[in-house]
C-alpha positions as CSV (number, residue, x, y, z in Angstrom):
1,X,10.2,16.5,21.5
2,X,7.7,14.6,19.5
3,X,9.0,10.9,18.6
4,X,6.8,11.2,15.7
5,X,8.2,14.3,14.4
6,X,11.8,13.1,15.5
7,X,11.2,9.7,13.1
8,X,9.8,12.0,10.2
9,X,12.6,14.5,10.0
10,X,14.6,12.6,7.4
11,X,13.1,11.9,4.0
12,X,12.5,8.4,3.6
13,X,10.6,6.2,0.4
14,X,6.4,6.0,1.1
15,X,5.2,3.0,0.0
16,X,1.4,2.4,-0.8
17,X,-1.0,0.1,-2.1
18,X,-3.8,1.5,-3.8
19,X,-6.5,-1.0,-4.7
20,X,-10.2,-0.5,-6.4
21,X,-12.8,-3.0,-7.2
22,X,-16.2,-1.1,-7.6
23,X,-17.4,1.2,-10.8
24,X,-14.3,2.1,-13.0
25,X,-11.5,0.9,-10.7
26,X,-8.8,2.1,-13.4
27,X,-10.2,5.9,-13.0
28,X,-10.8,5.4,-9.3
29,X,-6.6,4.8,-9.3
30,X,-6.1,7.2,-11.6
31,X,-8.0,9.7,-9.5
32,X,-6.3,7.9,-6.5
33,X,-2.9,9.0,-7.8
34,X,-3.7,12.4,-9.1
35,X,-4.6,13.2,-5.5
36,X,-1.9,11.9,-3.9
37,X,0.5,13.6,-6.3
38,X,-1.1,17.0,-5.2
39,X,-0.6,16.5,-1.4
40,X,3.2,14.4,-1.5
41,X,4.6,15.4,-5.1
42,X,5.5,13.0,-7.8
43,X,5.7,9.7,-7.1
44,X,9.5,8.0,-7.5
45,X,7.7,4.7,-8.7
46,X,4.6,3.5,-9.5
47,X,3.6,-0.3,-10.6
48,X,1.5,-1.3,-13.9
49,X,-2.3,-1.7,-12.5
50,X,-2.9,-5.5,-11.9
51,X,-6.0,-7.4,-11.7
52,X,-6.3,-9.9,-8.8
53,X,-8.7,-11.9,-6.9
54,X,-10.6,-10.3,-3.7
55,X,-8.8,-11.4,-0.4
56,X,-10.4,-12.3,3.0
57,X,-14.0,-11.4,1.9
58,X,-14.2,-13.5,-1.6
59,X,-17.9,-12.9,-2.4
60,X,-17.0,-10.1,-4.5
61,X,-15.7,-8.1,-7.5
62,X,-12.1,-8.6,-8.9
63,X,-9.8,-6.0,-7.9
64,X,-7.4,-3.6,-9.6
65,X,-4.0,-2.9,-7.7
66,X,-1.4,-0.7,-7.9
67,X,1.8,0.0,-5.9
68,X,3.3,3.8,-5.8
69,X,6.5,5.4,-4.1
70,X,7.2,8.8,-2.7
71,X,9.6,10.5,-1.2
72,X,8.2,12.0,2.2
73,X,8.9,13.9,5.6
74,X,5.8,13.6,6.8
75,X,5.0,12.5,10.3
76,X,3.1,8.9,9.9
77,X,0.1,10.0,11.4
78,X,-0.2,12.8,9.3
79,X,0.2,10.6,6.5
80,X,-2.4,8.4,7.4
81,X,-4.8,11.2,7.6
82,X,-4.0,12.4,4.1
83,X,-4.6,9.3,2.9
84,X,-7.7,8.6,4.8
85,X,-9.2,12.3,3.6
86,X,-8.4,11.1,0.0
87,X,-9.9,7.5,0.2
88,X,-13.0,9.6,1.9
89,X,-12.8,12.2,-1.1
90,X,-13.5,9.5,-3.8
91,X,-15.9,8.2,-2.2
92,X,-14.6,4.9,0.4
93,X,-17.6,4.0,2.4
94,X,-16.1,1.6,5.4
95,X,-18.9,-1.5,5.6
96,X,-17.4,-4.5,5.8
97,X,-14.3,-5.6,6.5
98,X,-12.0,-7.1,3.3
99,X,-14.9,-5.7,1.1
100,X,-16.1,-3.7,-1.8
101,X,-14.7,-0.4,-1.9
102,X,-14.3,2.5,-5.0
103,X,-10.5,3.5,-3.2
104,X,-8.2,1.6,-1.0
105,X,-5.1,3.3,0.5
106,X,-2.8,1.3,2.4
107,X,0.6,2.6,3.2
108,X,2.7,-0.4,3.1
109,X,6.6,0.6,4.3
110,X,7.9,4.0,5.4
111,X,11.3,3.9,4.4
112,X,12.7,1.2,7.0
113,X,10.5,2.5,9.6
114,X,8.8,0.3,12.2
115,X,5.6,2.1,13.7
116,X,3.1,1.1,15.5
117,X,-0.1,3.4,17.2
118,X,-3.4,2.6,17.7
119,X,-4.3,3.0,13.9
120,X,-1.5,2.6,11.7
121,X,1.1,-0.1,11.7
122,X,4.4,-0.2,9.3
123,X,5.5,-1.6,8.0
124,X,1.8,-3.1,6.9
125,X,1.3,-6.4,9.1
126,X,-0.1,-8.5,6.5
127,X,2.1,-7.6,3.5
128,X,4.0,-11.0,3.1
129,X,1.0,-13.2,3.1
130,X,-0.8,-11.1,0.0
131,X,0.1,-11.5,-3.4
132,X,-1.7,-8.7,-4.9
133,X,0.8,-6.4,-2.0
134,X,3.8,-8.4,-3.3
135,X,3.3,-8.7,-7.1
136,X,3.5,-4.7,-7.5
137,X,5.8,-4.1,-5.4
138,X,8.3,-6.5,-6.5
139,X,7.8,-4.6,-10.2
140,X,8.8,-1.3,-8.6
141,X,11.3,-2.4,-5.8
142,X,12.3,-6.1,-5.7
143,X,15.0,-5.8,-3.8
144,X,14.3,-3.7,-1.1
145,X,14.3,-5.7,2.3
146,X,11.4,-5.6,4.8
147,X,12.6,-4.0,8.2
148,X,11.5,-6.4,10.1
149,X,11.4,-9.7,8.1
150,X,15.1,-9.1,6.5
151,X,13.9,-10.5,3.3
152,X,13.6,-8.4,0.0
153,X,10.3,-8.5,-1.5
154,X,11.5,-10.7,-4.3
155,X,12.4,-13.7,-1.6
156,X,8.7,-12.6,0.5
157,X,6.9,-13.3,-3.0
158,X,9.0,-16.7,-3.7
159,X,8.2,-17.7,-0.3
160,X,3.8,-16.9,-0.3
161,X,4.4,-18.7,-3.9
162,X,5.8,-21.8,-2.2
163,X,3.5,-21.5,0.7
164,X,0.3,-21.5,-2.0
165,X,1.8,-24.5,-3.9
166,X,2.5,-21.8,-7.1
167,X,6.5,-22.8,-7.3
168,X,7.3,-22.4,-10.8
């Protein structure tokens, strides 16, 4: 039997990070989450938008983020590809890497899944070193605990503080 299926049976909490930092990045969300809503149902949680600073590629536009939960079954892989035909729908071009983009869709946990393939990785590799990942998700689920790091997301978000000298 397919592992994949086997691991999706159950329903477990989908975690994303949506993030938007070209045109109207608060309709671009908006849109973002109507579209997701269609294909996984209401969301369990979503975070207020928050404005951050670009990451990796600085040389551009601020960014609006947003963390939403859902309650899924879905395999991961065809997660990924609903969320890859959505970023596509509204418009995600895929030019350079860290930059400008109207839709970023990042699935972040899968309940305590760890995945790996070729294209997908969960949970996301790189959550605990980004504040704008942390920030939202510790408003919607601060004491969840990452899989793999055994720290909640409140204690990964104290510990990038301390790491960036912002303790206070």
């Amino acid at each position: 039997m397919d592992r994949d299926f086997l691991i999706a049976q159950r329903s477990k909490t989908l975690v994303l990070l949506l993030g938007s930092n070209i045109g109207d990045k608060s309709d671009h969300l908006e849109k973002a989450i109507e579209r997701l809503t269609e294909a996984l149902g209401e969301p369990v949680a979503v975070s207020k938008p928050l404005e951050t600073e670009p990451w990796g590629f600085t040389d551009q536009e601020s960014f609006v983020n947003q963390a939403i939960a859902f309650e899924s079954n879905q395999r991961p892989s065809v997660l990924l590809d609903t969320v890859l035909t959505i970023e596509q729908q509204l418009g995600r071009k895929r030019e350079i890497k860290w930059g400008p983009r109207v839709i970023d869709i990042d699935i972040i946990f899968y309940g305590n899944l760890v995945y790996q393939s070729d294209v997908l990785e969960i949970p996301h590799p790189y959550m605990q070193d980004r504040m704008f990942v942390l920030t939202p998700l510790s408003e919607i689920m601060p004491d969840f605990r990452h899989p793999l790091l055994d720290k909640t997301i409140r204690e990964l978000k104290e510990d990038l503080m301390q790491r960036e000298g912002n303790v206070g």
